[in-house]
C-alpha atoms as one frame of an Amber mdcrd trajectory, in Angstrom:
protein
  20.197 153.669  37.755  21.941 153.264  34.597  20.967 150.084  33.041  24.020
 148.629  30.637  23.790 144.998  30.523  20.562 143.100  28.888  17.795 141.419
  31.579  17.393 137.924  30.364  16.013 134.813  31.776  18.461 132.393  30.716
  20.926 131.010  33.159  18.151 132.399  36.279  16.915 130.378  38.402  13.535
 128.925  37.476  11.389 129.256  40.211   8.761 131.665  39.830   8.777 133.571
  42.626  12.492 134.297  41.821  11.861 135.348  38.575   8.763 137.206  39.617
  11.551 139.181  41.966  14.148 139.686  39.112  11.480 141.092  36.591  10.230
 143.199  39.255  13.740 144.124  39.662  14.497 144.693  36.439  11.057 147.267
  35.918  12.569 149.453  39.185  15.868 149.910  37.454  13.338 150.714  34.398
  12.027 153.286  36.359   8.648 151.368  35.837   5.567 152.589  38.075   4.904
 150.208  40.771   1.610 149.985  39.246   2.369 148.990  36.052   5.069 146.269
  37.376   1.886 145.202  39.754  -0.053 144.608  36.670   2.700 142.776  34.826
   3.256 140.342  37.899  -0.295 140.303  38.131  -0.970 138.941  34.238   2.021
 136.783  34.497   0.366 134.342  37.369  -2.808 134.974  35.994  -2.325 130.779
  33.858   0.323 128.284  34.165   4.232 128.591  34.328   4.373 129.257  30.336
   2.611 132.168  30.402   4.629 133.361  33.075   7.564 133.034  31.012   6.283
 135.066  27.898   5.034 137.814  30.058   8.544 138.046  31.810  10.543 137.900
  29.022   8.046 139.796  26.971   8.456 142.827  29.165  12.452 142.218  29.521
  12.577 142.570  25.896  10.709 145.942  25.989  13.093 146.849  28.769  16.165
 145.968  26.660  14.857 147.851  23.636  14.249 150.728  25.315  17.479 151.027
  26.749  19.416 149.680  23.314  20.721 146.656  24.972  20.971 143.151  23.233
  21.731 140.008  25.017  25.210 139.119  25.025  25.463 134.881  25.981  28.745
 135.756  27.485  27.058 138.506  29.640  24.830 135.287  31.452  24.884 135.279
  34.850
């Protein structure tokens, strides 16, 4: 899959389990291994909810880097 708009968090819904999903989401379209997007999940409910928003959007960020795409606020879903 071609990836051409950013992954943020802003404007998702913020229960955890759904942004667990659209990380996890996200990593597939990455072409992440499902054992590194296990581990990420995995470190991101390892504490509370704020830690489970840096990992997310730490890894989003990587994801958006590596694929030369910046956040665009009109792009929000």
């Amino acid at each position: 899959m071609r990836i051409t708009k950013a992954y943020t968090l802003a404007g998702q819904d913020g229960n955890a389990f759904n942004l667990l999903a659209y990380t996890t989401r996200a990593m597939n379209n990455a072409n992440r291994s499902r054992v590194y997007s296990d581990e990420v999940c995995k470190r991101a409910r390892s504490s509370d909810y704020e830690n489970l928003i840096a990992v997310l959007e730490t890894e989003l960020m990587k994801i958006n880097e590596e694929f030369g795409l910046e956040f665009d606020e009109e792009d929000d879903d």
